[in-house]
C-alpha atoms as an extended CHARMM CRD file, in Angstrom:
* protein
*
       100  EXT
         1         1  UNK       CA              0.0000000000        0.0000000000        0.0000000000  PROA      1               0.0000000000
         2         2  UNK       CA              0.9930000000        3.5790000000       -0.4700000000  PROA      2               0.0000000000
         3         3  UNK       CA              0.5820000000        7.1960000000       -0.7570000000  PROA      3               0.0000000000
         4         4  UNK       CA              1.5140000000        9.6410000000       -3.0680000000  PROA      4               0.0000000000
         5         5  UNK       CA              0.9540000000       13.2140000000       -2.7450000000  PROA      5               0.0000000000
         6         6  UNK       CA              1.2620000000       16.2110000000       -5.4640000000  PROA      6               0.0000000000
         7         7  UNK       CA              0.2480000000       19.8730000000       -4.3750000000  PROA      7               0.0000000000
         8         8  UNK       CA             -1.0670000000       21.8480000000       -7.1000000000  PROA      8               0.0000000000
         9         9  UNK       CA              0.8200000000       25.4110000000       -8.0310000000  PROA      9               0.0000000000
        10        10  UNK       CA             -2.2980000000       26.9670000000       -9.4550000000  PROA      10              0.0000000000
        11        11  UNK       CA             -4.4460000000       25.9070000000       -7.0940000000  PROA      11              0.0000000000
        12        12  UNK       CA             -4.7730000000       25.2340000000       -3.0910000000  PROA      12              0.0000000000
        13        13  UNK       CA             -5.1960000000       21.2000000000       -4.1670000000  PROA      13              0.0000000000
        14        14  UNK       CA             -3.1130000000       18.5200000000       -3.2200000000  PROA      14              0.0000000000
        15        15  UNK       CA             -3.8970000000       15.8170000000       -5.7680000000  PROA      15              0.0000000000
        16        16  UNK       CA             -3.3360000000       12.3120000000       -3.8830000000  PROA      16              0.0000000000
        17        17  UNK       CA             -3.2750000000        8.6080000000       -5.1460000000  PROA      17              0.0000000000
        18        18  UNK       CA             -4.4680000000        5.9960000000       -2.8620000000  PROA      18              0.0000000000
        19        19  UNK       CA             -2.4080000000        2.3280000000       -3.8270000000  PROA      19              0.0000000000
        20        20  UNK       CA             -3.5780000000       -0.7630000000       -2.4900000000  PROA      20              0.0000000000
        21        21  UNK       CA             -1.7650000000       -4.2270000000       -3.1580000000  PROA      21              0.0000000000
        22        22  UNK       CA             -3.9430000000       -6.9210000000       -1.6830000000  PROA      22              0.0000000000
        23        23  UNK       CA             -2.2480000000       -9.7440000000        0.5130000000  PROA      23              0.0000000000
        24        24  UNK       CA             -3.4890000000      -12.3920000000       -1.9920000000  PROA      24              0.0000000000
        25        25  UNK       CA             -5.2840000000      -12.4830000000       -5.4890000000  PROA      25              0.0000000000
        26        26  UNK       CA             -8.9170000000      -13.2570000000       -4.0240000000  PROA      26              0.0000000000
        27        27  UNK       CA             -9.5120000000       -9.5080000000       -3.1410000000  PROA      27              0.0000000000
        28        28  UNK       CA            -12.1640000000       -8.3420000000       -6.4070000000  PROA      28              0.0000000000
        29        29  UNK       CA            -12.8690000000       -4.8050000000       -4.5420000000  PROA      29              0.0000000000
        30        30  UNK       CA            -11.6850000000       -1.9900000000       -2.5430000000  PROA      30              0.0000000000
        31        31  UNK       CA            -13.0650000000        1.0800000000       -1.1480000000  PROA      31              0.0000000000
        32        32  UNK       CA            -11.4340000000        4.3940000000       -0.4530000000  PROA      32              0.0000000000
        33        33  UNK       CA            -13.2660000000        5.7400000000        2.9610000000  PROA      33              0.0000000000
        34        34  UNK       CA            -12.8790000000        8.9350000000        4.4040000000  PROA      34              0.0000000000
        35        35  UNK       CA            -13.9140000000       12.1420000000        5.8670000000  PROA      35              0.0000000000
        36        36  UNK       CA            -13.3170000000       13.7900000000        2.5200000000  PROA      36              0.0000000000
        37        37  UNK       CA            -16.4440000000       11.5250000000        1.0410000000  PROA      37              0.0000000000
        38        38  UNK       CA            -18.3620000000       11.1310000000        4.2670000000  PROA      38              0.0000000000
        39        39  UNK       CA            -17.4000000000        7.6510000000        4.6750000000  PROA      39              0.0000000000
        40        40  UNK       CA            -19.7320000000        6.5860000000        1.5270000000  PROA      40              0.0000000000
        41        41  UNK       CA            -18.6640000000        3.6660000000       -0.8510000000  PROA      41              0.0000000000
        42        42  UNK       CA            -18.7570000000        6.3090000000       -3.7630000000  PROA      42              0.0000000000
        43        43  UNK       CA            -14.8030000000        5.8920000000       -4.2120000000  PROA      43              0.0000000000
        44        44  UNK       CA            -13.9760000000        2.5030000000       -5.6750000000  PROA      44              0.0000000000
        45        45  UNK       CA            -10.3530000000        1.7110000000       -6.3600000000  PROA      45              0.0000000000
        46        46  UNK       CA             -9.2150000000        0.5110000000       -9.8930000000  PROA      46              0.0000000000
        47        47  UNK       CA             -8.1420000000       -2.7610000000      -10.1000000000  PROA      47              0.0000000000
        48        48  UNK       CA             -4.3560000000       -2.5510000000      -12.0500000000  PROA      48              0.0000000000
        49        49  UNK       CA             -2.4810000000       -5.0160000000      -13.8710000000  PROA      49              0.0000000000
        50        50  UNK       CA             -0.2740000000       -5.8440000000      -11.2110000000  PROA      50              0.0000000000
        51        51  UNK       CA             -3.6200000000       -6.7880000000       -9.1850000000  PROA      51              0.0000000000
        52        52  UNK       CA             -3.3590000000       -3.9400000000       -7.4140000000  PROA      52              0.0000000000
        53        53  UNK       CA             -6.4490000000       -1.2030000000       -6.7140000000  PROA      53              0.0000000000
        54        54  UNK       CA             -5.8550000000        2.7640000000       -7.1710000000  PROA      54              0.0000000000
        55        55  UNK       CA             -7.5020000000        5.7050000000       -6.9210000000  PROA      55              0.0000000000
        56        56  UNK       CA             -6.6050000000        9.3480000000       -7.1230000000  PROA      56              0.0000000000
        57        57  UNK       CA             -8.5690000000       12.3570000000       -5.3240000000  PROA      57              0.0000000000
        58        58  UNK       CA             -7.8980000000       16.0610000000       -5.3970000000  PROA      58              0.0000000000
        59        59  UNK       CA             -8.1460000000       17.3420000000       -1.6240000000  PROA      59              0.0000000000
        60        60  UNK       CA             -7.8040000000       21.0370000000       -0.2220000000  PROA      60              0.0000000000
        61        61  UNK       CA             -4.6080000000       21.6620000000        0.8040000000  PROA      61              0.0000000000
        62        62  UNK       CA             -3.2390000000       21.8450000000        4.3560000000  PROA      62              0.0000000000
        63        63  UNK       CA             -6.2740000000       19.2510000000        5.2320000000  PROA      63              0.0000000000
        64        64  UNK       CA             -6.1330000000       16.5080000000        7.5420000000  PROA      64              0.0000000000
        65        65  UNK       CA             -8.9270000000       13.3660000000        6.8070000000  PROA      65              0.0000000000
        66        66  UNK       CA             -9.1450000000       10.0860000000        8.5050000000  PROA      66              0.0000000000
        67        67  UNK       CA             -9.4460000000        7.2950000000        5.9270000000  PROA      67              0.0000000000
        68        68  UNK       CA             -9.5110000000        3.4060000000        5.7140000000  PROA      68              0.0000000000
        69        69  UNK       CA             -9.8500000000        0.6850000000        3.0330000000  PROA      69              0.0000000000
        70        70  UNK       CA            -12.9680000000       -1.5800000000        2.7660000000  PROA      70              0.0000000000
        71        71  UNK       CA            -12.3500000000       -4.7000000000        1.2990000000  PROA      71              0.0000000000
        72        72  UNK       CA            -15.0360000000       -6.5510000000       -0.5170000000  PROA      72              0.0000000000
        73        73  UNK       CA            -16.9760000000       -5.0640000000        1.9000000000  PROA      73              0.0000000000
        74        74  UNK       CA            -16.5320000000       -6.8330000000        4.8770000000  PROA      74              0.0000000000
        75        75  UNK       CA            -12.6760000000       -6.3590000000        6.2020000000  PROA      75              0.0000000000
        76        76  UNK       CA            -11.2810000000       -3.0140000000        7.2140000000  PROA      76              0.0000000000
        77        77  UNK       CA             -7.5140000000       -2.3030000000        6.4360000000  PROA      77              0.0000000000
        78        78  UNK       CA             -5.4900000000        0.7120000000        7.4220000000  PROA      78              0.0000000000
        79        79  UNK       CA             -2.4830000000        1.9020000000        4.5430000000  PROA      79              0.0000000000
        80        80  UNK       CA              0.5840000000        2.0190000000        6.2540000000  PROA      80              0.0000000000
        81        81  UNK       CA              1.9120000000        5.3190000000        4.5830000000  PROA      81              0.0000000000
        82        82  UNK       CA             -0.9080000000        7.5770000000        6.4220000000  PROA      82              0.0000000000
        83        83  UNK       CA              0.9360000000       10.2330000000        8.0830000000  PROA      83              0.0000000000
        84        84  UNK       CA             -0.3400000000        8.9990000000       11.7310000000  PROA      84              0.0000000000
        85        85  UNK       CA             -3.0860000000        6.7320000000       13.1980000000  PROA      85              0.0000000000
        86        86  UNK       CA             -5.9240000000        7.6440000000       15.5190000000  PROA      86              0.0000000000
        87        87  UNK       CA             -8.5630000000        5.3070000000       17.2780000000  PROA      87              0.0000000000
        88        88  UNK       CA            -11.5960000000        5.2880000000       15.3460000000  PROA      88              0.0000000000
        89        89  UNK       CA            -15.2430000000        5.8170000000       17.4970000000  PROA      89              0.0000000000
        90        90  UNK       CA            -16.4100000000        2.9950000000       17.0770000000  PROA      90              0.0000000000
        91        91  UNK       CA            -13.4400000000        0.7860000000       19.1200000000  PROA      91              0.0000000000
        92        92  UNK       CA            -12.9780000000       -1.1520000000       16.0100000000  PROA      92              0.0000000000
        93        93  UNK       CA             -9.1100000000        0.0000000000       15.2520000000  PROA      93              0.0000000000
        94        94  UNK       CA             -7.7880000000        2.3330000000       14.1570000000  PROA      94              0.0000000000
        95        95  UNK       CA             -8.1710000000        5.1400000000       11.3360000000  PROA      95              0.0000000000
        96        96  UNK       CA             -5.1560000000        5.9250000000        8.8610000000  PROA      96              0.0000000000
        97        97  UNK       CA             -4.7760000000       10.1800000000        9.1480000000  PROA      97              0.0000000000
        98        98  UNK       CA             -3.6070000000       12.0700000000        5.9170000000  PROA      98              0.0000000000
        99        99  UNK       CA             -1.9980000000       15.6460000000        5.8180000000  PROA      99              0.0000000000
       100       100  UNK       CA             -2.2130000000       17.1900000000        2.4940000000  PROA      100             0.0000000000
């Protein structure tokens, strides 16, 4: 899994791409959750080639949104390039924090 993060000179953007590489090749989809989408399942990752999943968002610069991964809609998973982690309110684990 990764992040990758590319702030925007003409505007106050940060354009950021969301990589997940599942642990095996039975994962067939995977969510982007977040603050910046109300937690909705409106952000569906692409599968690639390499069986990967990736998505990329533009988000306000200096922002700060709690995220996780939903995996065929039943398993939660955290990326382990967010910036930090905070407990999530529902005592389930944790949510991944990003800083654009």
């Amino acid at each position: 899994m990764s992040i990758t993060k590319k702030p925007l000179k003409v505007r106050p953007e940060c354009k950021v791409t969301f990589s997940y590489t599942p642990p095996d090749g039975t994962v067939k989809r995977v969510e982007l959750r977040g603050d910046f989408n109300d937690w909705r399942d409106d952000l569906p990752l692409k599968r690639q080639r390499d069986g990967s999943f990736r998505v990329t968002l533009s988000l306000p610069r200096d922002g700060e949104y709690a995220f996780r991964y939903l995996v065929d809609g039943e398993r939660w998973d955290n990326d382990e390039a967010a910036d930090r982690y905070v407990p999530n309110p529902f005592g389930t684990g944790d949510n991944g924090m990003l800083r654009t």
